[in-house]
C-alpha positions as CSV (number, residue, x, y, z in Angstrom):
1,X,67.0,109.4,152.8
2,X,64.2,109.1,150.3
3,X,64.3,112.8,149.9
4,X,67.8,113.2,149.2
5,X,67.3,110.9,146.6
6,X,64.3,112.7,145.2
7,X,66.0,115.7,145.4
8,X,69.2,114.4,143.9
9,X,67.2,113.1,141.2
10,X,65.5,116.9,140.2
11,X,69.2,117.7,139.9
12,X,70.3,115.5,137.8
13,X,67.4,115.7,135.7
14,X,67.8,119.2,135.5
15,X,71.6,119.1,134.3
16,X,70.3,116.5,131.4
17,X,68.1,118.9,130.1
18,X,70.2,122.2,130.4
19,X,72.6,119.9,128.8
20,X,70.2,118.8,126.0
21,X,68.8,122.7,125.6
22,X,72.4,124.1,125.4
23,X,74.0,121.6,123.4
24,X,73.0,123.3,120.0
25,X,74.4,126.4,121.2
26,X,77.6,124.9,122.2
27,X,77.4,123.4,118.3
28,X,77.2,126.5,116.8
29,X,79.9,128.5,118.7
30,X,82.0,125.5,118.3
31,X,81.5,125.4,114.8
32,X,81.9,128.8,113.9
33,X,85.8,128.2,114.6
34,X,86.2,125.3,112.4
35,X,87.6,125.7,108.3
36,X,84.8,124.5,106.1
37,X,87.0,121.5,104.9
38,X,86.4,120.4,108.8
39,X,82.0,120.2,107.8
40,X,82.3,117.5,106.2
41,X,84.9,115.5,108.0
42,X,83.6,111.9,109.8
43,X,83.1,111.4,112.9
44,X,82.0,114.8,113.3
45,X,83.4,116.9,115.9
46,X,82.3,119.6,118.5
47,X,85.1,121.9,118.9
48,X,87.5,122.6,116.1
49,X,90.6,120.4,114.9
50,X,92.5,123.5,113.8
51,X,90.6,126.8,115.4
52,X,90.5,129.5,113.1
53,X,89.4,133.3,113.2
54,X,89.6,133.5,109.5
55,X,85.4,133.0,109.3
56,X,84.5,136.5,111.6
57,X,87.1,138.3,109.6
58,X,85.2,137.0,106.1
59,X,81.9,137.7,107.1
60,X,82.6,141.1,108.6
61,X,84.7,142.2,105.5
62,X,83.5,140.0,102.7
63,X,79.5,140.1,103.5
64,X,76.8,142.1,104.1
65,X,77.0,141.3,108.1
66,X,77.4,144.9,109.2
67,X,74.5,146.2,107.0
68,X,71.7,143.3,108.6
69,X,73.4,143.8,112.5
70,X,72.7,147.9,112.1
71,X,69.2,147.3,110.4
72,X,68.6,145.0,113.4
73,X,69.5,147.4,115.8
74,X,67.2,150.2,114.4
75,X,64.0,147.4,115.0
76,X,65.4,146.3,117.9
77,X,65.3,149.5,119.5
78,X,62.3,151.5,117.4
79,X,60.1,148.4,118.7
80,X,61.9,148.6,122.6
81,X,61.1,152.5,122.4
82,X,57.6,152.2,121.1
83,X,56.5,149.7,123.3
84,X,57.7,151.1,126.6
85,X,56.6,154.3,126.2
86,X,52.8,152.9,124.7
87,X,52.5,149.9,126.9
88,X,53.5,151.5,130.1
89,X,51.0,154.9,129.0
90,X,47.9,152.5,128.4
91,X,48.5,150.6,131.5
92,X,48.5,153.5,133.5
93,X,44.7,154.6,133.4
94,X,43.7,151.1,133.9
95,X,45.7,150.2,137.0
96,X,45.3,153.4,138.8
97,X,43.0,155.4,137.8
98,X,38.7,154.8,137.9
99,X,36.6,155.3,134.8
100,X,33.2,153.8,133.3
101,X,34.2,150.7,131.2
102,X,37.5,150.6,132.3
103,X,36.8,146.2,133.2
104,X,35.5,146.2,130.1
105,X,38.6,148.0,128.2
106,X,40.9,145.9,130.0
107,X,38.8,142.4,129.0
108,X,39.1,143.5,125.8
109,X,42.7,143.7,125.5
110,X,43.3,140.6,127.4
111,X,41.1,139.1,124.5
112,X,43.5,139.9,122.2
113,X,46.5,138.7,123.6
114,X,44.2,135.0,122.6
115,X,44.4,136.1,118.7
116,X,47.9,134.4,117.1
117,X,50.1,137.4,115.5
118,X,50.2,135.1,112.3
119,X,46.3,135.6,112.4
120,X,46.5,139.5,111.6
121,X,49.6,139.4,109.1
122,X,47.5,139.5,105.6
123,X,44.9,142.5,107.1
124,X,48.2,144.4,108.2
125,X,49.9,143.2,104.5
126,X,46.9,144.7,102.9
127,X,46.8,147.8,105.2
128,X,50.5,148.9,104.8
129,X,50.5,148.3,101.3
130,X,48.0,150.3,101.0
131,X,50.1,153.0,103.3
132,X,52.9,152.5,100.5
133,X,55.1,151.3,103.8
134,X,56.2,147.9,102.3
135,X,59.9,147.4,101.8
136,X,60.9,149.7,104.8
137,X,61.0,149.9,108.7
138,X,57.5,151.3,109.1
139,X,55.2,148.0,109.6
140,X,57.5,146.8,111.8
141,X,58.0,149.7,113.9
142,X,55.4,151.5,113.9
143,X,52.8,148.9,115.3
144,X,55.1,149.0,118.3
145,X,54.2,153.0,119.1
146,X,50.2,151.3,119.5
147,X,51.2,149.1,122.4
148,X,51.4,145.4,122.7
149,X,48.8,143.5,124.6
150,X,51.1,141.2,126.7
151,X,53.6,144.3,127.7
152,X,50.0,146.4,129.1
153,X,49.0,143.7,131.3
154,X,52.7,143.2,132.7
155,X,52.8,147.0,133.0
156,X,49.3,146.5,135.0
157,X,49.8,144.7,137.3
158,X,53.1,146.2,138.5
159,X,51.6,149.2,139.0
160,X,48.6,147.7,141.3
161,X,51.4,147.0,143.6
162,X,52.6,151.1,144.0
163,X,50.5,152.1,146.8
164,X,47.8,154.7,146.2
165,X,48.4,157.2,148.5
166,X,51.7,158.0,146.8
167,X,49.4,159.6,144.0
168,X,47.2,161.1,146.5
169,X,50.1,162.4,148.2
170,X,50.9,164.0,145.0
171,X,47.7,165.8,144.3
172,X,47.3,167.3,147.7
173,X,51.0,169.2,146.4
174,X,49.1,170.1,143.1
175,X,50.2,167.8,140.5
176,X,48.1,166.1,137.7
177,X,47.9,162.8,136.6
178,X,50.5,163.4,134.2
179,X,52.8,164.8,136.4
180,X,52.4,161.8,138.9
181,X,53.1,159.3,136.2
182,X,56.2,160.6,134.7
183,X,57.8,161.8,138.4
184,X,56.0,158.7,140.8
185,X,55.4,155.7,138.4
186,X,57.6,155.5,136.6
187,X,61.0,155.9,138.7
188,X,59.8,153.2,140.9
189,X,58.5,151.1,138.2
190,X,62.2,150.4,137.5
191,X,62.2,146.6,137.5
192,X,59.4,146.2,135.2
193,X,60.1,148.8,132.7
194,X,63.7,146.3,132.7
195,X,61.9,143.4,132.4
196,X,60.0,144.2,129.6
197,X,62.6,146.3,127.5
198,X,65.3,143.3,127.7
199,X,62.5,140.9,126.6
200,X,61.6,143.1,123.8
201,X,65.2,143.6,122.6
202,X,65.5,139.7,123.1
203,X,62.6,138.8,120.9
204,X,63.4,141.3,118.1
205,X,67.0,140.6,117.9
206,X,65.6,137.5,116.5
207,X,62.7,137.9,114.8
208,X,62.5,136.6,111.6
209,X,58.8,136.1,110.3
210,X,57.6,139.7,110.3
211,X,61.1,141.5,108.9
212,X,60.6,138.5,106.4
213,X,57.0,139.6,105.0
214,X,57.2,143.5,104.8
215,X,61.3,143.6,103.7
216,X,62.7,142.3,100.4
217,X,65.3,144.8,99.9
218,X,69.1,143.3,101.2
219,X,70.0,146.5,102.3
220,X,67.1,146.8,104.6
221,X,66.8,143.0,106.4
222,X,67.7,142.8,109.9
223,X,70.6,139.7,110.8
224,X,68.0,136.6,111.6
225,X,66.6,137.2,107.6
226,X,70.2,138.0,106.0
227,X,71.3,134.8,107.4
228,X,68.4,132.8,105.9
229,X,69.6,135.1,102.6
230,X,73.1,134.3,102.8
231,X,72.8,130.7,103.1
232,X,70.5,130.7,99.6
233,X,72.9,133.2,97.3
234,X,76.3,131.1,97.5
235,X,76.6,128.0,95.3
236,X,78.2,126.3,98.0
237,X,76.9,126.3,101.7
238,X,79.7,128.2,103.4
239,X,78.7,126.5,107.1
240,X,81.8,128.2,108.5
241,X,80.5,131.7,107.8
242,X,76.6,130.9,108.5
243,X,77.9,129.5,112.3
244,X,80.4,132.5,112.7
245,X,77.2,134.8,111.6
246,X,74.4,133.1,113.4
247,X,76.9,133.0,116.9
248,X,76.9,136.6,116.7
249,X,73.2,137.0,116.8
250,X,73.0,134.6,119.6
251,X,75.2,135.9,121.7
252,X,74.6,139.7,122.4
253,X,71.0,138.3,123.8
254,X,72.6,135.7,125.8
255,X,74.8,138.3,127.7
256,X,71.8,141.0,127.7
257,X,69.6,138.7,129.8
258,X,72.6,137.6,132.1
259,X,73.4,141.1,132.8
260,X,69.9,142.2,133.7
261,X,68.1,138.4,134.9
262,X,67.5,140.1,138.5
263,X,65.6,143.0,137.2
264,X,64.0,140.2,135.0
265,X,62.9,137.9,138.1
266,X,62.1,140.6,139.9
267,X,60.2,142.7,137.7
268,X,57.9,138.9,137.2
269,X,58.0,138.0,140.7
270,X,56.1,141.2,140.9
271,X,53.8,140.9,138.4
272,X,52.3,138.1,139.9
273,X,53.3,135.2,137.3
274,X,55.6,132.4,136.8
């Protein structure tokens, strides 16, 4: 009986804080159908008095919102490209093949994954400033192409789970180490290669720091900084329009990791964490 009630009481716990975490959410997409008269009206309320469409209309016709959602598709994807195909390359070596130095390689990179991305932001400033890069794509794409610590160990320690006589299978029929990544790793390294691109296109969907440093121009900012933009160039706060803008950033993640959260647990599960 006591367990019931211990168990009952995980639950309900549970639903208190998925309530809590999602209530925001619920805000937003609420909000984003309300008139802007209805901001200001007391008590405030969570779903609209008089639901409205008008808002998506204005900010897709009337506002830069097309311009920010493609520049935030080219990062999304430049940086999801560059880090599959680097990440899952430099992981390679290290999880299946044997080579002097290669603990020492691997402790290396591990080491960096300790070192706060904020910590390196002025050296790569200086750097592509220096490049003449500023004010464009390249500082945020091209680090992508030079793979990302976290992404080479998750790549890692998938591929200590492939068995290893699949590549010695392989090169008693002649083929080279090349030839037994591209036609042996990687097809069955579908989950993780899942896992990781959904969590990249996840994290920079949103990001908003790095686009913030190295972009000035409007034309060039992704959606997370032309929202922060919008919300500073109108001499009123049009609320209706920031909630109808910043729903449609929130959801196209929201339904990416729905869609693929089994390739996601499963590409984890296998990866050994938690």
């Amino acid at each position: 009986m006591r367990k019931k009630a211990t168990v009952g009481l995980q639950y309900v716990l549970m639903i208190l804080v998925a309530i809590i975490m999602f209530f925001p959410i619920l805000w937003i997409i609420g909000s984003s159908f309300k008139p802007l008269v209805e901001f200001s009206s007391y008590p405030p309320r969570l779903f609209p008095k008089n639901f409205t469409l008008k808002n998506y209309y204005e900010v897709f016709t009337n506002s830069k919102l097309p311009i920010y959602l493609r520049n935030t598709l080219i990062l999304m994807l430049g940086n999801t490209v560059g880090t599959l195909l680097s990440s899952s390359l430099v992981a390679y070596p290290l999880a299946r093949m044997d080579f002097k130095g290669k603990k020492l390689i691997f402790a290396l990179i591990l080491a960096t994954m300790m070192v706060p991305s904020y910590v390196t932001i002025v050296p790569q400033y200086i750097l592509f400033r220096y490049f003449g890069w500023l004010d464009s794509f390249l500082p945020i794409i091209v680090p992508a192409f030079f793979a990302y610590p976290y992404n080479v160990f998750l790549f890692r320690q998938f591929y200590r789970t492939i068995p290893k006589e699949l590549d010695e299978a392989a090169k008693i029929d002649g083929c080279n180490e090349w030839q037994i990544f591209w036609k042996i790793i990687v097809p069955v390294s579908k989950p993780i290669f899942i896992t990781i691109g959904v969590l990249s296109s996840i994290y920079w969907w949103n990001e908003f720091f790095v686009p913030m440093v190295f972009i000035n121009s409007e034309e060039l900012k992704p959606l997370s900084v032309g929202i922060y933009s919008f919300s500073r160039t109108t001499f009123i706060v049009r609320w209706d329009l920031i909630m109808a803008m910043a729903t449609i950033m929130i959801i196209p993640p929201m339904i990416l990791f729905l869609v693929a959260r089994e390739y996601i647990t499963a590409g984890i599960k296998t990866t050994g964490l938690k």
